[in-house]
C-alpha positions in Angstrom: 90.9 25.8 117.3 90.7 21.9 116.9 88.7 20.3 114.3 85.1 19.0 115.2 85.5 15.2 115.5 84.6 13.4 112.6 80.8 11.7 113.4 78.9 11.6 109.8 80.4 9.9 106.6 78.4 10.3 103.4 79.4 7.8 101.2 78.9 9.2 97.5 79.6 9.1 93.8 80.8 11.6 91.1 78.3 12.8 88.9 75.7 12.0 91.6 73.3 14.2 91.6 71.5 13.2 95.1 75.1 12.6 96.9 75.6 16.7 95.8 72.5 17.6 97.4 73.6 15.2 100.5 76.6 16.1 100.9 76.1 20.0 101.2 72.8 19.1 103.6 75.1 17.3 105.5 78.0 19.7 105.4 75.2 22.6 106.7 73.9 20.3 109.5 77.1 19.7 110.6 78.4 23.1 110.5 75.2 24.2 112.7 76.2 21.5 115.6 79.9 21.4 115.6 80.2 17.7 114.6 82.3 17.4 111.6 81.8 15.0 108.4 83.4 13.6 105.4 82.4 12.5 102.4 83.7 8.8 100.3 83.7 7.9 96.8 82.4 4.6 97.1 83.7 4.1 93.1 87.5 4.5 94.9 87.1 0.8 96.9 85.5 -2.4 95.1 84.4 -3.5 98.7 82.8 0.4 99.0 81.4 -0.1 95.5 79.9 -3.8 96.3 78.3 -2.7 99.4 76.7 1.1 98.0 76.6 1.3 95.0 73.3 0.9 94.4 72.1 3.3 97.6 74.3 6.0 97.3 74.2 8.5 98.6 74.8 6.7 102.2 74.7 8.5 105.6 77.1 6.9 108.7 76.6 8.3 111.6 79.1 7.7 114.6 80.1 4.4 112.2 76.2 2.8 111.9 73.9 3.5 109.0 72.0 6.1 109.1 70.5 6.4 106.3 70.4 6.3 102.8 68.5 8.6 99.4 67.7 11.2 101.3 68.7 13.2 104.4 66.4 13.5 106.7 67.1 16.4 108.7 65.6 16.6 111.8 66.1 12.7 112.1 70.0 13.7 111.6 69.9 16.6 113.8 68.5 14.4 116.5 70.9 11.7 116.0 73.9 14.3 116.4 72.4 16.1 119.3 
């Protein structure tokens, strides 16, 4: 079995109390569709850092902004579907 290609990035930070909850909506979402995901630690880039930081946690999908805060789920399925 081959890995889902990758369509949503959440870009996060540690200790980040929304990018937990957005990562493991995301992670569910995901898992229900077949399209897989990762997660980036904005704090690991400065360019990451400059561009985020302030709206973690962020949600790519297929490489555009998605969204940002919050996930938004049937706005995420929809966008995967």
């Amino acid at each position: 079995m081959t890995a889902a290609p990758q369509r949503v990035t959440v870009y996060t930070r540690t200790d980040c109390g929304l990018c937990a909850t957005a990562e493991a909506e995301v992670a569910r979402i995901c898992a229900d569709v077949g399209a897989g995901w990762a997660a980036v630690d904005v704090d690991s880039d400065p360019v990451l850092r400059a561009e985020y930081g302030d709206r973690v946690p962020v949600i790519e999908v297929d490489g555009r902004e998605h969204g940002f805060w919050r996930v938004e789920e049937a706005r995420l399925r929809a966008a995967l579907a």
